[in-house]
C-alpha positions in Angstrom: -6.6 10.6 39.1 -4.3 8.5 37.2 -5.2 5.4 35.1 -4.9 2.2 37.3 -3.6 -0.4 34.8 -2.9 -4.0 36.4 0.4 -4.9 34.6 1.8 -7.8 33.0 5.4 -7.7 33.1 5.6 -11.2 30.9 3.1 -10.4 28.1 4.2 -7.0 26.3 5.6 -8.5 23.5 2.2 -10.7 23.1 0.6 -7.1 23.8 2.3 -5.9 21.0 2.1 -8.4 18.2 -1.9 -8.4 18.9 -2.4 -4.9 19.1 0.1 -4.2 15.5 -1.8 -7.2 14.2 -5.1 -5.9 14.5 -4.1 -2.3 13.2 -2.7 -4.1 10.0 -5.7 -5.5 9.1 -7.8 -1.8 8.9 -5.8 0.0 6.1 -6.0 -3.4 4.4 -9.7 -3.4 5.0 -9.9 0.3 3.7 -8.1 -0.1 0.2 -9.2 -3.7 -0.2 -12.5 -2.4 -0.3 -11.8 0.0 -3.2 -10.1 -3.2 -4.9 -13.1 -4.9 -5.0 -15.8 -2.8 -6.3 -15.4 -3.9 -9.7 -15.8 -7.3 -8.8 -18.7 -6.7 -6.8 -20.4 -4.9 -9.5 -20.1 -7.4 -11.8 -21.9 -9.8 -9.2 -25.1 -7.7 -7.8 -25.1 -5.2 -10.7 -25.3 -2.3 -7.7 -25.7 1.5 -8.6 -22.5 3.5 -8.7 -23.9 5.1 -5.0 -24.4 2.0 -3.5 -21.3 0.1 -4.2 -19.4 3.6 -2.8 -21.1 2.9 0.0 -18.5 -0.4 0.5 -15.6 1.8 1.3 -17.7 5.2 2.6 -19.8 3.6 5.1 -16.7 2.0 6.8 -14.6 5.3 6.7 -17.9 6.9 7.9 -18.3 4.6 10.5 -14.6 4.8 11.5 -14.2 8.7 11.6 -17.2 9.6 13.8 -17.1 6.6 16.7 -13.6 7.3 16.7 -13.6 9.8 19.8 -16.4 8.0 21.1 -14.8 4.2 21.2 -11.9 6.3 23.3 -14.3 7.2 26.1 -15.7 3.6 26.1 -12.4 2.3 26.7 -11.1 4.9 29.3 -14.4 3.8 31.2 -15.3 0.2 30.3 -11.6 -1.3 30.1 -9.0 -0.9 26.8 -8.6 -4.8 26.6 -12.3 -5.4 27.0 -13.5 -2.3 24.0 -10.1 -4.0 21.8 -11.6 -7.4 22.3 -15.1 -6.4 21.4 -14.1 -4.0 18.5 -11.9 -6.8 16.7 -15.0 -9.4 17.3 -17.1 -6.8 15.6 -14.7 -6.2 12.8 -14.0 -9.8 12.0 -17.8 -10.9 12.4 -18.4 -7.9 10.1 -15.6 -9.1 7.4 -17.5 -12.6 7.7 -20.3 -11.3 6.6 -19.2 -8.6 4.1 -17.0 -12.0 2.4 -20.2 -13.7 2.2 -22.9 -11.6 1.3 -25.3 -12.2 -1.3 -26.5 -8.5 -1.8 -25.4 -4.9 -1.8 -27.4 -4.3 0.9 -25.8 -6.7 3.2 -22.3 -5.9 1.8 -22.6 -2.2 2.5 -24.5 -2.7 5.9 -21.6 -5.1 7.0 -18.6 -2.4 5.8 -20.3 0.3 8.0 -20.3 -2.1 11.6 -16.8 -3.5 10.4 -15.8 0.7 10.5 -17.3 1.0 14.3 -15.1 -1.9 15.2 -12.1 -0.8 13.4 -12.7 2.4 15.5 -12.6 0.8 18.7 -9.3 -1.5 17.9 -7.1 2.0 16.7 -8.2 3.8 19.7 -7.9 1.4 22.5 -5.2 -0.8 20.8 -3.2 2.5 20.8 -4.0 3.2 24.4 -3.1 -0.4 25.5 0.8 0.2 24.5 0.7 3.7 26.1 -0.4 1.7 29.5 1.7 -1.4 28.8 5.4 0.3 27.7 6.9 3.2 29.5 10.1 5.4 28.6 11.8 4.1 25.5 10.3 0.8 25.4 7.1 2.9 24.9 8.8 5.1 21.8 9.9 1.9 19.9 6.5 -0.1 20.6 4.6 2.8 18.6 7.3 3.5 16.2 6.1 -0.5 15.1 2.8 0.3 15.2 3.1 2.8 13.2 5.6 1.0 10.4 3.4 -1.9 10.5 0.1 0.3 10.0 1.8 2.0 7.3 2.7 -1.1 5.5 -0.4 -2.7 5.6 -1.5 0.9 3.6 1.3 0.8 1.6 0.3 -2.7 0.4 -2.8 -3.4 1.1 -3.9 -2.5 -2.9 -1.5 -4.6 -4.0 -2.6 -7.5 -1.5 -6.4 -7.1 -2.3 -5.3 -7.0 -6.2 -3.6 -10.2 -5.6 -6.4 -12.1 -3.6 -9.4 -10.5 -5.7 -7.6 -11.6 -9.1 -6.7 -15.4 -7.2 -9.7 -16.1 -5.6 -12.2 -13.3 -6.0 -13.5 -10.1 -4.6 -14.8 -12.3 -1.3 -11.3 -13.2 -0.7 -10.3 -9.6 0.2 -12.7 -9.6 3.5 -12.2 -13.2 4.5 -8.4 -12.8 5.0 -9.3 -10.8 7.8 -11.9 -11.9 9.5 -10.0 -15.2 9.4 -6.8 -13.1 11.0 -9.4 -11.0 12.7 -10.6 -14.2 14.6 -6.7 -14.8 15.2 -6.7 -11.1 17.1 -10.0 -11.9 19.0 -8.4 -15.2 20.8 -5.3 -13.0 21.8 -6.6 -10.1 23.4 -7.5 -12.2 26.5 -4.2 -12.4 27.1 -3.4 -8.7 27.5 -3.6 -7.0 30.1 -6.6 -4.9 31.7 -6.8 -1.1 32.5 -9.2 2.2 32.7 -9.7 5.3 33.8 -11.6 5.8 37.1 -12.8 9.0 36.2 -14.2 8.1 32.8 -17.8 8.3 34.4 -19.9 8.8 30.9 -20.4 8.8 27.3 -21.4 11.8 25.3 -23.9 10.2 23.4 -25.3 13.5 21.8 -22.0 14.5 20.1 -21.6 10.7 18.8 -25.1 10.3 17.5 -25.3 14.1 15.7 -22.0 13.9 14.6 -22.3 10.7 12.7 -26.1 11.5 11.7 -24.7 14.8 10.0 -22.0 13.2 8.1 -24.0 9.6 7.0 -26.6 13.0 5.8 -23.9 14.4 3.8 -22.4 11.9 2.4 -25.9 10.6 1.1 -26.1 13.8 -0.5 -23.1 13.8 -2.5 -23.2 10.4 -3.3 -26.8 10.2 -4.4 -27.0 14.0 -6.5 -25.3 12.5 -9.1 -28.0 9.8 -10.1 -31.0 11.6 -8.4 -30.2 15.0 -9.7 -29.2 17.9 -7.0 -32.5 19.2 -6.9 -34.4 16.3 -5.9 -35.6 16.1 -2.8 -34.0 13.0 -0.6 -31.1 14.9 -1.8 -32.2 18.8 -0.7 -33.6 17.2 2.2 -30.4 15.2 3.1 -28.0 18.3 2.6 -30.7 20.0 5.3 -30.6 17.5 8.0 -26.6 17.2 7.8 -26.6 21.3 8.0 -28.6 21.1 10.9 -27.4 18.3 13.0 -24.1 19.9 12.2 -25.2 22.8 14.3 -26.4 20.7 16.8 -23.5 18.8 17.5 -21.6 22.3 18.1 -24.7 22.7 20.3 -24.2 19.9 22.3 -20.6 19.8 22.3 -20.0 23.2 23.7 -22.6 22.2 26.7 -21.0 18.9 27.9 -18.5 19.2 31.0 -16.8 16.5 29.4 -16.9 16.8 25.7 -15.6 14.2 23.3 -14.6 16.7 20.9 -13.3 20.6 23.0 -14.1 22.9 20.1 -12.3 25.4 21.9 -9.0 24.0 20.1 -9.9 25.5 16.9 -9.7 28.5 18.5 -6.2 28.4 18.6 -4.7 28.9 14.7 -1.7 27.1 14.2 -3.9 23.9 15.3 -6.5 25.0 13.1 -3.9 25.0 10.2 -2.5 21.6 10.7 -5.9 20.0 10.8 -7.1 21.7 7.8 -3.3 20.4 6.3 -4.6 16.6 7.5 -7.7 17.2 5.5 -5.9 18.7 2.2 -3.3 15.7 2.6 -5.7 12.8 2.9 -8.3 14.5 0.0 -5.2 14.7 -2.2 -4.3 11.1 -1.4 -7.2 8.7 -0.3 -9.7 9.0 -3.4 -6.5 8.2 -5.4 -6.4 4.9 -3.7 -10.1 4.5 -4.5 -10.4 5.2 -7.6 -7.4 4.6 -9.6 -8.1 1.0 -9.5 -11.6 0.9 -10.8 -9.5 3.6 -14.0 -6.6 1.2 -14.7 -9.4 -1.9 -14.7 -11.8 0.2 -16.9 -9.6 2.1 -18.9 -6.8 -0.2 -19.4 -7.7 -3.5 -18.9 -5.7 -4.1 -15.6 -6.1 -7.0 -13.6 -7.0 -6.4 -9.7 -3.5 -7.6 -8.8 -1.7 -4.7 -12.1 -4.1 -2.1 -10.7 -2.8 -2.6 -6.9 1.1 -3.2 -8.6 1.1 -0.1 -10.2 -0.2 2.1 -7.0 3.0 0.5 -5.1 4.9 3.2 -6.6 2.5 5.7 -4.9 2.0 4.0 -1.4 5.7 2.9 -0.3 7.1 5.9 0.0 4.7 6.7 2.6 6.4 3.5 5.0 9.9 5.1 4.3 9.5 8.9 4.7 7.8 9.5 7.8 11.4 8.5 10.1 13.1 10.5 6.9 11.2 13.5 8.2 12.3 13.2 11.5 15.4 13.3 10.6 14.9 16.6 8.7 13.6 17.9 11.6 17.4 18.2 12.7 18.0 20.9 10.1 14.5 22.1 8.4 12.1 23.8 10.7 9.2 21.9 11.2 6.7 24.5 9.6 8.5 24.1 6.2 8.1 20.2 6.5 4.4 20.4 7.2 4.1 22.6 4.6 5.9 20.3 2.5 3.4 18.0 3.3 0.9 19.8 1.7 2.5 21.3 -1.1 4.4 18.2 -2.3 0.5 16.2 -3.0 -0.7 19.4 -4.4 2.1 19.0 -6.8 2.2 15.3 -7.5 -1.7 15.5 -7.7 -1.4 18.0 -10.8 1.7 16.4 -12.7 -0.9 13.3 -12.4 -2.8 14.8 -15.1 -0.6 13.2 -17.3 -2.4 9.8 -16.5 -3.8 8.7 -19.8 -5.1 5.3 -21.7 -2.3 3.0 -21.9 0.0 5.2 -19.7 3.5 3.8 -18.7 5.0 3.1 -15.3 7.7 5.2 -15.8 5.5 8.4 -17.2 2.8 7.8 -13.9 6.1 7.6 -11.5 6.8 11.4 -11.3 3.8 12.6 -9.6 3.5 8.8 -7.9 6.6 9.5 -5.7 6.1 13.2 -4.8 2.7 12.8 -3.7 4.1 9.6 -1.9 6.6 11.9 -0.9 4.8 14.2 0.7 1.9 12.1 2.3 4.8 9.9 4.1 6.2 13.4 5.5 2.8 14.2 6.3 3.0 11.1 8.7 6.0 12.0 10.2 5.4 15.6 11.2 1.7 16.2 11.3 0.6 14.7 14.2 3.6 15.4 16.6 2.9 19.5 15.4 -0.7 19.3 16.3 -0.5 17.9 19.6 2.4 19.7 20.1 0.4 23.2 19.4 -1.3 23.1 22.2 -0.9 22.9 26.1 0.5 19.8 27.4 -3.0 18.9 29.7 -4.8 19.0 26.7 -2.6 16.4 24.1 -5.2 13.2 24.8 -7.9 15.6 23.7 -6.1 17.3 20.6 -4.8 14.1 19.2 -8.3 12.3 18.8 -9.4 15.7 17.4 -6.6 16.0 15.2 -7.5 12.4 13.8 -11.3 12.6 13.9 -10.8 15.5 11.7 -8.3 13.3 9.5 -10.5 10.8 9.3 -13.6 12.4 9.1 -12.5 14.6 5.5 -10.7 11.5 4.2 -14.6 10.4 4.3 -16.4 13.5 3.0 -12.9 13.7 0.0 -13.9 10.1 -1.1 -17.1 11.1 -1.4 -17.0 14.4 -3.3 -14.1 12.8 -5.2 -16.6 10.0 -6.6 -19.2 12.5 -6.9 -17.2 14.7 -9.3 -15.7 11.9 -11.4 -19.2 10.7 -12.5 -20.7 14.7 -13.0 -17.6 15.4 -15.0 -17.2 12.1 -16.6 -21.0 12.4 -18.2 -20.3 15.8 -19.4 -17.6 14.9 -21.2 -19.8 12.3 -22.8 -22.5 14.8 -23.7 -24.0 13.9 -26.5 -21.1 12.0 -27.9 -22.8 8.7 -27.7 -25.4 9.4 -30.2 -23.7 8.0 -32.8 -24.6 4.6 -31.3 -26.9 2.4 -30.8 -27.7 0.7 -27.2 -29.0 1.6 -24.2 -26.4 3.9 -23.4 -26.9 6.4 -26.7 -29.0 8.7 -25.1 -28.0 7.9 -21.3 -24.6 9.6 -20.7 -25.1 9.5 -16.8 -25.6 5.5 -16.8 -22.7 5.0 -18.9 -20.7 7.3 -16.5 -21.6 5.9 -13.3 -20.5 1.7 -14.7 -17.4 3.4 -16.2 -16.7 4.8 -12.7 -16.7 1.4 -11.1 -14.4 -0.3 -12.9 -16.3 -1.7 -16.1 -16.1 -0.9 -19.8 -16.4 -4.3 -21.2 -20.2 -4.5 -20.4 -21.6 -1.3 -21.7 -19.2 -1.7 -25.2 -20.5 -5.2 -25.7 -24.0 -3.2 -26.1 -23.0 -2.1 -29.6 -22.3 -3.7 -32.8 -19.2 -5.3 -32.9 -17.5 -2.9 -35.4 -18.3 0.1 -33.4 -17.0 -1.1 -30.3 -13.6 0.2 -30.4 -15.0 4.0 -31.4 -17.3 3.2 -28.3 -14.8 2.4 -26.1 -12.5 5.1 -27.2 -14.9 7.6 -26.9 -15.9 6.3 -23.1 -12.1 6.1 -22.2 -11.3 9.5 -23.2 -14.4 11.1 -21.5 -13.4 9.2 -18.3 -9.9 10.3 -18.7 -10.9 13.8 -19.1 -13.0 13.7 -15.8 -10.1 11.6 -14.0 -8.1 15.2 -14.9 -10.9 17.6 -13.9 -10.8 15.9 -10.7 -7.1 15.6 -10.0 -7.2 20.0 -10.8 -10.1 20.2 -8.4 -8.0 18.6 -5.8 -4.5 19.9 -6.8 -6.3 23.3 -6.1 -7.6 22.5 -2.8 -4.0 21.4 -1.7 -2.4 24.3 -3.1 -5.0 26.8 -1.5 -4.2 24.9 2.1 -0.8 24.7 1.6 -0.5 28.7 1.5 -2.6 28.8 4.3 -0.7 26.4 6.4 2.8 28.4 5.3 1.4 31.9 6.4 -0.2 30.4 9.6 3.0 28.6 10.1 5.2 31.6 9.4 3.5 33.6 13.1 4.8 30.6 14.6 8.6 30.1 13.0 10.1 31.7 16.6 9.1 28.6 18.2 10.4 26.1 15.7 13.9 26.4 15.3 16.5 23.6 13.0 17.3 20.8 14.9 14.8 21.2 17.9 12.2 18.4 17.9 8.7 18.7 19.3 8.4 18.5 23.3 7.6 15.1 23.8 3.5 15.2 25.0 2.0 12.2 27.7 -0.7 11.3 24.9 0.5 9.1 22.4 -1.5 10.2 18.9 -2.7 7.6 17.2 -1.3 6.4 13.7 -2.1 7.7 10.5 -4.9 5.5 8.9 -6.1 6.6 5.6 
């Protein structure tokens, strides 16, 4: 049975300038949050673990209701799920801007994520109801240039607001616009899908239990030490509610997530080249900031300048690659898109103290390079890999599996910088005094969020330029171990995706575009 939408001939350009509106403000809200750790450290004087928590527990949050806020549309009503979710996010922002604890902070980022979820999913399927033929082509080609510049800027906004008016600043510009969103969706239109009868509740609840379970894990071995046991017992419970969301999954009639899919190899590939692509991308946008503030002595607003050269290629290059498309096979551009970050993600290695624009620029572009080709091909060759009945289905699973390793890459990123960072400390800070000489692991963890100033006014004044020194240079060297670690990853996908691709090259010939599918997939959001 067909979805029964009760139109509004006069409203879709109102329709359109909510739902864009609303999308803008989540990339924002992503890297904004990233922006402002520093600041937020300096006011609650949180653990490294817990201020991660300010940009994991709303990309946790995000990735695993994501599948789930599409079947509470399909049955409850888009506009009514898009209203509630942007009330939720902007209540959530509102709280987050004026919170007076980590706690609070982090517990506000996660509920802001489940809203967020809920305005990308039935936003998305709002304009598929709403615009037909063409009209329906352009409406998403805006959402997705809009989405993509809010990511494209949204470091540099959050640098500018953080370093004007303070950290709080970067979550009360959009609950304020969130509010704006809220008082517009009751003018769109209402529709639903008659046969959306329930929600699976078992896949939703194990399959964000096992990932808030890992990412606890990774984010808390670091301080706790691998071996204790919240963090053994936190790696156990995500392995097993793993199992059990296969478990449950593969015994609903009408699963959120068909397993089945990854059955079939090429769509298989092009998730695993999502994952590479967002782990080679997304914990650059995290942590980079908190580097060029530590390291160099950026402002908020410098740090968020300087990753403009990494983020606006990614608003240009996805309609570049569709042009491509007209004379490279589309395998080679999605293995492009891989390839290119595991490439720029390497040459980054060249980041250092006191690094130029123009020596960072290289590797900047070609990751940005290949991330915005990633937008343009990626999603159209996963839905595209599979049978036409089964697009809706392949496109959330293509995203929730975007989405859901942009969240476990952030976290294993972080994890990383802090193990390597204090090892390349090691017993370096012996030769001073303060309450960091014999704590390498402390002095790692406030390097990693964004502040040097603190720990080298701990020492006498005329060693605090060897202090910082040594500090930088063991945080450099951990930035590098890091950027190998994920260079690797990319390049070990990229092969994959290639070979896989390869099988599949008498399908994809120059100039042939992929069959256009009835599911819309939703934007890239990292």
């Amino acid at each position: 049975m067909k979805d029964t939408p009760q139109r509004d001939a006069r409203r879709p350009v109102i329709s359109l300038v909510t739902v864009v509106l609303a999308s803008f403000l989540l990339p924002i809200s992503l890297t904004g949050a990233s922006v402002a750790m520093p600041g937020v450290a300096d006011d609650f004087h949180n653990s490294l673990a817990a201020g991660q928590w300010i940009v994991n527990g709303y990309d946790l949050a995000f990735a695993s209701f994501m599948l789930a806020s599409g079947a509470f549309a399909d049955r409850f009503g888009r506009r009514k799920v898009f209203a509630t979710g942007s009330a939720v996010f902007a209540l959530s922002s509102l709280v987050s801007a004026l919170s007076g604890n980590i706690l609070v902070l982090d517990a506000a980022r996660a509920v802001a994520g489940l809203g967020a979820a809920a305005v990308l999913t039935s936003g998305s399927a709002l304009l598929a109801q709403i615009f037909t033929g063409p009209a329906r082509a352009k409406a998403f080609g805006v959402f997705g240039t809009v989405v993509g510049i809010g990511q494209a800027f949204g470091p540099f906004v959050s640098g500018a607001l953080s370093t004007t008016f303070g950290w709080r600043a970067i979550f009360l510009v959009p609950a304020v616009a969130g509010g704006v969103v809220v008082l517009l969706s009751f003018l769109l239109p209402e529709s639903r899908d008659p046969e959306a009868t329930r929600v699976d509740w078992a896949g939703t609840v194990t399959l964000t239990a096992a990932l808030a379970s890992l990412i606890t894990a990774l984010l808390e071995g670091p301080e706790l030490g691998w071996g204790h046991g919240l963090v053994v017992a936190a790696f156990v419970v995500s392995a097993v509610l793993f199992v059990a969301f296969v478990v449950a999954e593969r015994r609903q009639q009408r699963p959120m997530a068909d397993l089945s899919l990854f059955k079939q190899p090429r769509f298989a590939s092009l998730c695993a080249a999502a994952v590479a692509m967002v782990a080679g991308f997304t914990p650059l946008l995290v942590y980079l900031p908190s580097y060029l503030t530590a390291v160099n002595g950026e402002t908020t607003m410098h740090a968020g300048t300087d990753l403009l050269m990494l983020t606006v290629p990614t608003i240009f290059f996805p309609m570049i690659a569709g042009y491509l498309q007209r004379w490279i096979p589309l395998n080679h551009l999605v293995t492009a898109s891989v390839g290119l970050p595991a490439l720029g993600v390497a040459w980054l290695t060249v980041m250092e103290p006191g690094i130029s624009n123009w020596a960072a620029l290289g590797p900047y572009l070609v990751i940005g390079i290949g991330v915005g080709i990633a937008f343009g091909v990626q999603d159209g060759a996963a839905v595209s890999s599979v049978e036409p009945e089964r697009a809706g289905m392949a496109a959330g699973m293509f995203n929730t599996m975007r989405l859901g390793g942009e969240t476990v890459a952030i976290a294993i990123a972080g994890t990383l910088m802090v193990t390597f960072t204090r090892f390349h400390l090691g017993s370096r800070l012996e030769a001073f005094s303060g309450p960091y000489a014999h704590d390498p692991g402390a002095l790692a963890a406030t390097v990693n969020q964004g502040q040097l100033d603190g720990p080298a006014g701990t020492v006498p004044a005329g060693m605090r330029e060897s202090f910082r020194s040594v500090a930088s240079s063991a945080y450099t060297s951990g930035l590098h171990d890091v950027l190998w670690v994920m260079a690797a990853f990319c390049a070990a996908v990229t092969v994959l995706v290639a070979v896989v691709g390869a099988r599949h090259k008498a399908s994809e010939t120059p100039g042939a575009a992929a069959e256009p599918q009835q599911a819309e997939p939703a934007p890239a959001l990292v």
